[in-house]
N, C-alpha and C positions, 0 to 999 in steps of 0.2 A: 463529616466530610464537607469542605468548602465548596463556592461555587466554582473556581477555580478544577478541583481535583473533583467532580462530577464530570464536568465537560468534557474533563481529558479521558475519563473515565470509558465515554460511552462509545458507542461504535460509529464508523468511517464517517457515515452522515452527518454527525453531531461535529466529531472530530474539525473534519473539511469545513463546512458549513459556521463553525463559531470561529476557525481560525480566519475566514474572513472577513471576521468581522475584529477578533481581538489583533490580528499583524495588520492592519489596514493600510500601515505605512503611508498614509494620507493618498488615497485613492483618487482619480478623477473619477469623473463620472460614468458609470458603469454604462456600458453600451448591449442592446441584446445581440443574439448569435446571428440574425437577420443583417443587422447592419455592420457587423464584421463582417460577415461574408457577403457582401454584395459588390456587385462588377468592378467598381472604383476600387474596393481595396488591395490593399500593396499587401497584404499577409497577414500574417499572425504580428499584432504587437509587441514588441520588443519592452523590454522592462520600464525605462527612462519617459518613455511613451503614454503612460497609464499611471503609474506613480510619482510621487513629486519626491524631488528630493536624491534622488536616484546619483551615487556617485561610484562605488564600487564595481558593480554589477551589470553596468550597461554594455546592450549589448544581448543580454540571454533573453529569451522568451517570455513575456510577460506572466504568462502560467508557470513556469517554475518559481514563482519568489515568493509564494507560499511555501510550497513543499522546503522548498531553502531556508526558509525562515524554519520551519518545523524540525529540521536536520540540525541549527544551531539552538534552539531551545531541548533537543534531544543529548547534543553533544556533550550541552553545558548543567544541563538541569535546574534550567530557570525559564521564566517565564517571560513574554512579550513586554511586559514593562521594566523588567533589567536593562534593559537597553531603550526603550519607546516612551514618547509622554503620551497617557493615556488622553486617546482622542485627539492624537497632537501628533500622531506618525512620523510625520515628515521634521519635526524639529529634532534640533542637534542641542538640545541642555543638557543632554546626561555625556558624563566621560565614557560611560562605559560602551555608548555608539561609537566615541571615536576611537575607539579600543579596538570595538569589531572592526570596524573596519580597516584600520591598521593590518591586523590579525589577518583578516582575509585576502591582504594585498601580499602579507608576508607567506600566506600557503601558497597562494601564484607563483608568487618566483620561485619557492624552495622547489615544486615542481615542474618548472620550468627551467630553470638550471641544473636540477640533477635528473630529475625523472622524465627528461624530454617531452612535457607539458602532460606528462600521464599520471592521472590521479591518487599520487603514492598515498602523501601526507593530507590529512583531513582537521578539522577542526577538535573530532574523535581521538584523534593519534595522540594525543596530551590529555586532552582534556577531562575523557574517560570519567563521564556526565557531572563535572566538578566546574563550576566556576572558576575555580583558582586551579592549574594546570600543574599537573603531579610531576613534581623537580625531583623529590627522592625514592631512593627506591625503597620498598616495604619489608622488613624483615619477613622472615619465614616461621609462617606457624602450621599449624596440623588443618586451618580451617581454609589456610591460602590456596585459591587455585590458582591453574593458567585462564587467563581470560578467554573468552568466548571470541572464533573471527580471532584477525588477526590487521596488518596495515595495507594487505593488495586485497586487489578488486575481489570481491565472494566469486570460488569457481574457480579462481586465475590463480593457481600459485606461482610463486615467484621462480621457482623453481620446478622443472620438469618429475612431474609424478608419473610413477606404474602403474596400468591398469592394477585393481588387485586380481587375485588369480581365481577368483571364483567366477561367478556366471557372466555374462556379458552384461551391458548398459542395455540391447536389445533383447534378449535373453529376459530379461528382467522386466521390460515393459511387455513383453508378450504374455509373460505370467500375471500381469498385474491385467491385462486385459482378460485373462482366461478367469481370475480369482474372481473378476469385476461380475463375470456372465458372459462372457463371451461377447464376440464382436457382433454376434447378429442380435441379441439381446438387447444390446446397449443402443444401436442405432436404431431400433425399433422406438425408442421412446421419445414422444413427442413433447409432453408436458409432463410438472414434476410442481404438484402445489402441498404446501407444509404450514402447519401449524405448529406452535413450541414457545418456549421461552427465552430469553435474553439475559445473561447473568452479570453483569460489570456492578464494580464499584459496591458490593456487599448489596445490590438492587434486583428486582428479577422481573421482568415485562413481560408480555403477550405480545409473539412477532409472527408475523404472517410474512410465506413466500414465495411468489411465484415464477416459475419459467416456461421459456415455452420456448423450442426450435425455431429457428435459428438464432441462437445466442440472445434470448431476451428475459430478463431477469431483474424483478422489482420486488422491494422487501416492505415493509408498514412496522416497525418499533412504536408501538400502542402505547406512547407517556404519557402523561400527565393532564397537561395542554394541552395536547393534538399527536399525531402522530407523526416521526421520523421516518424518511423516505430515499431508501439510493434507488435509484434506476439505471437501468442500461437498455438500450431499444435493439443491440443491433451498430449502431451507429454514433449514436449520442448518448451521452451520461448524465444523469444529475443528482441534484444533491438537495434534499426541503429538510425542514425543521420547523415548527412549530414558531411566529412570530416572526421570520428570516426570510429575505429574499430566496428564489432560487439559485444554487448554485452549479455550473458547467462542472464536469467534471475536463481533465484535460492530460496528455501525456502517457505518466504513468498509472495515474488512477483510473483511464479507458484499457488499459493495458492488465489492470486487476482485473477488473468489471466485467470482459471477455473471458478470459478465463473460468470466471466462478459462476459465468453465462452458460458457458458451454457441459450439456449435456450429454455430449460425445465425448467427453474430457478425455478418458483411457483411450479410447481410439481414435483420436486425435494428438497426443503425445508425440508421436513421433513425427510429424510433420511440423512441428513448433520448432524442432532445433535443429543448426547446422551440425553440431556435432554433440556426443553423450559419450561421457567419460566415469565410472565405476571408482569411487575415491573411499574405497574400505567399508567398512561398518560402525556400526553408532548404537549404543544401548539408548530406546524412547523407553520410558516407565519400564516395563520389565519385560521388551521386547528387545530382539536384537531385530540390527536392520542394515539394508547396503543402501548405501550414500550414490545418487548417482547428481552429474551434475552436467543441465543440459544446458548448451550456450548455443543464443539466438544473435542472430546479425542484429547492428545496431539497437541491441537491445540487454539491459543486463543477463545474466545466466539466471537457471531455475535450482533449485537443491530439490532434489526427492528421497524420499528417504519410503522402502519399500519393508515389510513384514517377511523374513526370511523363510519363515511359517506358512505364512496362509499369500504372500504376495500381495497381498492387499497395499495402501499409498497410507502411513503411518502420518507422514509431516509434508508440507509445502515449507519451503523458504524462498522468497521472491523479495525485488529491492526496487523501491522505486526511485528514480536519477533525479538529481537534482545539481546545479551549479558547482556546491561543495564537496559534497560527497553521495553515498548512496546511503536508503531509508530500506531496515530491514520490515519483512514482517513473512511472520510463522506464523502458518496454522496446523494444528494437528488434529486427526482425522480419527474417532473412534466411534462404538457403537452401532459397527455395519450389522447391518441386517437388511432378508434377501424381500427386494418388492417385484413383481414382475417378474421374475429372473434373474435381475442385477442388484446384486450390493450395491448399499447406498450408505452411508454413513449418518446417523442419525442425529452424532454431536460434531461439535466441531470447536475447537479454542482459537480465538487468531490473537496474535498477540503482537505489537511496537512497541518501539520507545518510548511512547504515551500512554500507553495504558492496553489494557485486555478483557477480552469479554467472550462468554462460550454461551453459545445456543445451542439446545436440546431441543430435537423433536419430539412432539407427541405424537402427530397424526401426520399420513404421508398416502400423498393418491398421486399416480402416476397413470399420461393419455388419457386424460380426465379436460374437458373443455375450457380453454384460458380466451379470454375474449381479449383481439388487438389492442382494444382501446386503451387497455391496461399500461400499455407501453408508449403512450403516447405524449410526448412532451408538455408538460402546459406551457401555455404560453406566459410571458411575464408581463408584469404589471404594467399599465402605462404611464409612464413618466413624463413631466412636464419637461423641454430644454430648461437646461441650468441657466442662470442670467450671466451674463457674461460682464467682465468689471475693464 
């Protein structure tokens, strides 16, 4: 394994945290979270604002142009320097930048002319992780499937679907509450700390985890170097690695971070979505399961995929927004077993277009004492002003 397919390899922290450093897109000068949000400022920066070079994309949020970047190395199956001079961001020598960007002006309009600016057609829609965009179509063999997903929004079909005729979408969450330990079980628990392992990339680490009510949740991936760090307070996210600045989380990554925070999760379900729609069943490993799929205001939809069986939550699929299109990522949920009262799942696989990693518990104490401190932001380093030219 390179160093390249390590990195992709590892989980969110590493992920977020090295891509920016490898998309850097010729970055200014990074500012802390202090001085963005201080009285003077006009808002969140806008992309053209922070990065140089900036011709496509101006306009979107300075925090999406990672994830964006991440969507088109996913779509295409290449890496930051197919397109970037290395340590050279912002310059335009390679064709294949002025390609992208072509490319991306040409998704605009095809959705803009026909799909009424609604995000039909994606970079994915061709490209179907190939650099070179699939013109013919594949003959048929015994091993051909139909691909996974389709070209509308995950959640959204194009087409008006039937509930199916089995239990309800709430029906269904009330079971997964009742499988969980019930409602009074669940909201009893205040903290939830874990010890286990980390499997990516054919590797296996000692990872520590901590939560604690209300929504706060920080992990320790024990490598090499030092240890990798996501956190979520509550409020704020972030992102360390070993040698790397700290990095904000922002968007859709506080929008994960909450969720896999929240220790009320099942009993909290139903207040996450405007509306829950029942869209069949789905064979996970050798389970069957009903698909439900819950859509949030201004925010993508969630897939839940429930154990017909036991009601227990078999798979997450959630998508994080980006410019071009949406970023999936699956986790699937096994080896519950009962602590306190409530089922807790002890492994878990999450899986992207970059790569996948599953953590197994060994040890698990639950309303067991988590100290504040734990969740407290550090502060970042002090930086001299850049000299100005």
């Amino acid at each position: 394994m390179n160093k390249k397919q390590f990195f992709r390899s590892i989980p969110s922290v590493a992920v977020l945290s090295v891509a920016v450093l490898v998309v850097g897109l010729g970055t200014a000068k990074p500012q802390s979270s202090g001085a963005q949000a201080s009285a003077g400022s006009p808002g969140p920066k806008k992309a053209e604002e922070q990065f140089k070079n900036i011709q496509v994309l101006k306009g979107i949020p300075a925090d999406q142009v990672f994830p964006t970047m991440q969507f088109i190395t996913a779509s295409l199956g290449v890496e930051c320097d197919f397109c970037h001079v290395q340590n050279a961001f912002e310059k335009d020598d390679k064709k294949s930048k002025q390609t992208a960007r072509k490319m991306m002006e040409m998704m605009f309009a095809i959705n803009k002319d026909n799909f009424e600016g609604h995000r039909e057609v994606t970079c994915y829609s061709c490209h179907r992780g190939s650099a070179n965009p699939v013109a013919i179509p594949a003959v048929m063999t015994e091993e051909t499937q139909m691909p996974i997903g389709g070209p509308h929004q995950p959640g959204e079909p194009k087409e008006e679907s039937k509930e199916s005729a089995g239990p309800s979408a709430q029906q269904l969450l009330d079971k997964y509450v009742q499988a969980s330990g019930g409602s009074g079980a669940i909201d009893k628990i205040t903290s939830r700390v874990m010890q286990g392992t980390i499997d990516f990339g054919g590797k296996s680490l000692p990872i520590d985890i901590y939560c604690k009510d209300p929504e706060k949740r920080i992990s320790y991936t024990h490598m090499p170097d030092g240890d990798s760090v996501t956190a979520f307070n509550g409020q704020e996210g972030w992102l360390g690695s070993p040698g790397h600045p700290l990095r904000e989380m922002h968007g859709s990554d506080l929008d994960s971070a909450s969720i896999d925070a929240d220790l009320h999760f099942p009993t909290h379900l139903q207040q996450m979505f405007s509306k829950m729609q029942v869209r069949g069943t789905e064979k996970i490993d050798d389970k069957d399961a009903y698909k439900v799929v819950g859509h949030r205001d201004g925010k993508p939809p969630i897939q839940l995929y429930f154990d017909q069986q036991s009601g227990l939550l078999l798979r997450m699929v959630r998508y994080g927004d980006t410019a071009l299109g949406l970023l999936p990522t699956q986790i699937d949920y096994a080896d519950y077993r009962d602590v306190n009262g409530v089922k807790v799942p002890y492994r878990w696989t999450l899986a992207r277009p970059s790569g996948r990693f599953t953590i197994q518990v060994k040890e698990l104490k639950q309303n067991v004492p988590v100290d504040d401190v734990k969740f407290v932001k550090p502060n970042p380093p002090h930086e001299s002003p850049a000299p100005t030219k």
